[in-house]
N, C-alpha and C positions, 0 to 999 in steps of 0.2 A: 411300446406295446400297442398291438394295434384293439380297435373297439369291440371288436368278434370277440378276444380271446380275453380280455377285461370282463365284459358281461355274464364271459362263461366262470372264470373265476368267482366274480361275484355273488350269482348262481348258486355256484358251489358252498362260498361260505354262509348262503343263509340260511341254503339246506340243513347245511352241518350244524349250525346255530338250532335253526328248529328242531330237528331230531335230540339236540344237546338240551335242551329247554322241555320237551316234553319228556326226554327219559329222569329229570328230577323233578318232575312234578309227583305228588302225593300219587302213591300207588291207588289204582279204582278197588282195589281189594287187599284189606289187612286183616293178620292172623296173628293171634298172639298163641303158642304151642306152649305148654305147661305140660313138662314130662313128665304127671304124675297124677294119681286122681285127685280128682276135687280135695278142696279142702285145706291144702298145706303149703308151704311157703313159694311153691311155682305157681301156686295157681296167686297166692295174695301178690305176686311179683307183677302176673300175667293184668289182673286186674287193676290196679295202679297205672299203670299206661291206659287201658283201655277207657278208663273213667277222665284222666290227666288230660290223654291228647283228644279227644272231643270238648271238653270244658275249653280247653284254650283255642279249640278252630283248627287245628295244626290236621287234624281230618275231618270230614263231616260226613261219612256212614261209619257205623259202630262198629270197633276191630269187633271181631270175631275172636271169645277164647274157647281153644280145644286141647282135647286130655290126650297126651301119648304116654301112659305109664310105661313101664319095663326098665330095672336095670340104673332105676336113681339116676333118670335121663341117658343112658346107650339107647335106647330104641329109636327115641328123638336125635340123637345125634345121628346116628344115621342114617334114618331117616332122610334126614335135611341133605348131610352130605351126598348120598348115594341115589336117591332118588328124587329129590326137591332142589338142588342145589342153586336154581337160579330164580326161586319164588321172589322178587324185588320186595312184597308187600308181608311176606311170613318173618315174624323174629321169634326166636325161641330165647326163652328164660332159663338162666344157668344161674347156681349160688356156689358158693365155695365149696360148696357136696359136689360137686359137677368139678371143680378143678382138681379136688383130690382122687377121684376116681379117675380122671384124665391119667392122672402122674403114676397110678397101680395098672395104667393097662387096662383098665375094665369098660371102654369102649371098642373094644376090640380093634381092627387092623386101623383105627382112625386114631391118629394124634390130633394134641394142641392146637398145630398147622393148620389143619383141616375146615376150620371155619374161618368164618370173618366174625372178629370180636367187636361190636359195637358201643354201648354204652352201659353203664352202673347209674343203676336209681335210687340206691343207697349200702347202708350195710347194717347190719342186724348180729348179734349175738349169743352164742351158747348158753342154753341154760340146763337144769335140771329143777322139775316138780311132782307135786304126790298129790295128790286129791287135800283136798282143805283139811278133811277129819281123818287124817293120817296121824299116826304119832311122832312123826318124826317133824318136827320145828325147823329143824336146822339141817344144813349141809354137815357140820360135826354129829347130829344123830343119825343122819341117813348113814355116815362113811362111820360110824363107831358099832351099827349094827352090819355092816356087811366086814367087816375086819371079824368082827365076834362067828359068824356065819356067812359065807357068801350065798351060800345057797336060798339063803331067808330074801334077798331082794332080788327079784326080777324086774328087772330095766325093757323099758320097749322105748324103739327108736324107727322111724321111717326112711331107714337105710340098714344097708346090709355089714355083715363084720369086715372090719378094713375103712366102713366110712366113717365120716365124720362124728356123725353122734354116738357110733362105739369107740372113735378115738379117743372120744372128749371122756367117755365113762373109764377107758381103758388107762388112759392121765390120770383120771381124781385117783381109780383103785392103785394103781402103783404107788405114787402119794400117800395113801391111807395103808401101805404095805401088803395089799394082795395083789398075787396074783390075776391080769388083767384076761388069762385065755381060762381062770377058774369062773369069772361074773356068770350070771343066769342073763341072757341078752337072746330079745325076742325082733328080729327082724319084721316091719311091717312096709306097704309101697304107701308111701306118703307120708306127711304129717299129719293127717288128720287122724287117720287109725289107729296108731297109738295111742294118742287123747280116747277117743272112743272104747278103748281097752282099758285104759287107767281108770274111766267115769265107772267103766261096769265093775271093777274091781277084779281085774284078770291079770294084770300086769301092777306094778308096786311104784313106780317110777317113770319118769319120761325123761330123755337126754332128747334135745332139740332146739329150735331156736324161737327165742323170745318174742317175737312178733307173733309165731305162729300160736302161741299163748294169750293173746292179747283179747281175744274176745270173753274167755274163760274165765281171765283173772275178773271180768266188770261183772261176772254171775256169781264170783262168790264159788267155784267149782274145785278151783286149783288153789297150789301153795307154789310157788315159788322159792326154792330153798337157796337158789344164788345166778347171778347171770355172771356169765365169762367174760368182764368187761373190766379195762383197768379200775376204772374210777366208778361211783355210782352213777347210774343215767336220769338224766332228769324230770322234769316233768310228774305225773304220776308212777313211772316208774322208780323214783327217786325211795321208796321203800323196799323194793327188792334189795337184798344184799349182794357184794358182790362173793365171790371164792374168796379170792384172793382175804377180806380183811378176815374169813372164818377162818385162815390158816392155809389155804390148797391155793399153790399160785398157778392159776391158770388160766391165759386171756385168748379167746378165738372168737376173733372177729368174723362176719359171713358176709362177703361180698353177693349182692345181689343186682342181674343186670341181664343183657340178650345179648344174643348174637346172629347172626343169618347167614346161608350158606355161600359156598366157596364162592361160586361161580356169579354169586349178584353183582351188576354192573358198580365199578366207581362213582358214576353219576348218582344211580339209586341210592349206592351207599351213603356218597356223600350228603344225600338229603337229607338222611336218615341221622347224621353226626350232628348236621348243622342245625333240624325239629330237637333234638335230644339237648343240645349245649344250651336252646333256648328253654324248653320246655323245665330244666332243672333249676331255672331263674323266675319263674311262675309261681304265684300266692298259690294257684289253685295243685300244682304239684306239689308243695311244700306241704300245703294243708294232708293230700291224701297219702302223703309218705307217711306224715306224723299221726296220722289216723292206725296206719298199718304197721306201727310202732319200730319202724326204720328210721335211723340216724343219719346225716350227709353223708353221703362218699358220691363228687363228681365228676365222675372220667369219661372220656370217650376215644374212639378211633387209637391212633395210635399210640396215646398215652395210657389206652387202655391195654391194649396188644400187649405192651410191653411189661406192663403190671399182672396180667395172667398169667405169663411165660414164667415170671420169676415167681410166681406164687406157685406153680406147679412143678417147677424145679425144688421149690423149700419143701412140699405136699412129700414130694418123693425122698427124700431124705427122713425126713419122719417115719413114713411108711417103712422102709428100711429098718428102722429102729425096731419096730415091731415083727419084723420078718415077712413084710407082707407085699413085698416089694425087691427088684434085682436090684 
């Protein structure tokens, strides 16, 4: 090989090095998108990264978190995929409300496929609560008065019928022998606005996830009448009951995690696998997960992929069960 053609190959590869080298370096601009308003488990998802990857250096300007409500994350998903799809520095926060909505079609023409699934920062739990000075003690009082009347308890939840938190209500009421399309069930966008309905005493009940609970229980506001968890959780949570030992076997875990659109490079992505697999190994993550009253769950990249596909496949089969779904 003569010297000409050696120097240009050369050349070549340290171009292609360079460009390789700077397309995984830390995007100049990061977005964390919480598709919902303030207040509820997209946004405590969104914040947990944003607080996580500054503390550990993994970036040094402050993600950026923004609110896309509409649609218990369709607006956001589309969003990303249709018009953003190649932001390197934008992740959007998905929880298990986002995969069952996937598997009923209510992203409209965008499937599962549609994004790139990145990483889970932990998982979280179904619960249901009443205001402190409720009369009902117990998940057996709350389901003993809506068996006697369904119309006596109105349920609000920060999704719509079909999702997760009227699944969860629509499970205990069948259990407790009523019918799950008789419940009084108040759609609200978020998790926060339920809470905010329950305080003013407009609503009787909250179906939603335990984390998103977590600042209320330390004021003394709310009751917790059971979380949806096999076993009891620990820590100060370890006085919550769960369903299950009140008699209603019902355990639904909530995956929570991002993902970013179709079209972001490999490179980028992979930088983004390889911040996330460390950053889940970090005092200062672990602290603000436990803070945000989330449990382990560590997956990423393709062992994530593969775990959302089959959880949306299981999503749609449920669904089914209730008629809400082909």
């Amino acid at each position: 090989m003569n010297k000409s053609l050696l120097c240009t190959l050369s050349a070549v590869s340290l171009l292609c090095s360079s460009f390789s080298g700077i397309a995984a370096e830390v995007p100049s601009r990061t977005e964390c998108i919480a598709p919902a308003k303030p207040g509820g488990g997209f946004d405590l998802t969104c914040k947990l990264i944003q607080v996580s990857l500054q503390e550990t250096g993994a970036i040094t300007k402050p993600m950026r978190v923004t609110y896309m409500p509409g649609g218990v994350g369709a607006v956001a998903y589309n969003a990303i995929v249709a018009q953003r799809p190649a932001e390197a520095g934008t992740l959007v926060a998905f929880s298990g409300g986002s995969l069952l909505n996937l598997s009923q079609g209510k992203f409209g023409r965008y499937g599962v496929d549609d994004v790139r699934w990145l990483a889970s920062v932990g998982t979280d739990y179904g619960m249901i609560a009443v205001r402190a000075d409720s009369p009902w003690k117990s998940l057996k009082d709350l389901m003993t008065a809506m068996e006697k009347d369904p119309t006596n308890v109105v349920f609000g939840a920060g999704a719509s019928i079909g999702s997760q938190d009227w699944m969860k209500t629509a499970l205990l009421a069948k259990q407790a022998g009523v019918d799950p399309h008789k419940m009084r069930y108040v759609a609200f966008e978020g998790g926060g606005e339920p809470v905010t309905a329950l305080l003013g005493n407009h609503i009787q009940a909250v179906s939603g996830d335990l984390s998103e609970m977590v600042p209320y229980l330390k004021g003394n506001k709310l009751r917790v009448l059971a979380v949806f968890s096999d076993k009891r959780l620990p820590g100060e949570l370890a006085e919550v009951p769960t369903a299950k030992e009140q008699g209603y076997d019902l355990v639904w875990p909530i995956i929570r995690g991002f993902y970013v659109g179709p079209k972001v490079s490999d490179e980028a992505y992979n930088w983004w696998v390889k911040e996330f697999e460390k950053l889940q190994q970090t005092a200062e993550f672990k602290q603000q997960r436990d803070l945000r009253g989330l449990f382990e769950f560590n997956m990423t990249g393709a062992a994530l992929d593969s775990y959302v596909k089959k959880q949306v496949s299981g999503y749609h089969e449920k669904a089914k069960a209730f008629g809400l779904a082909k």
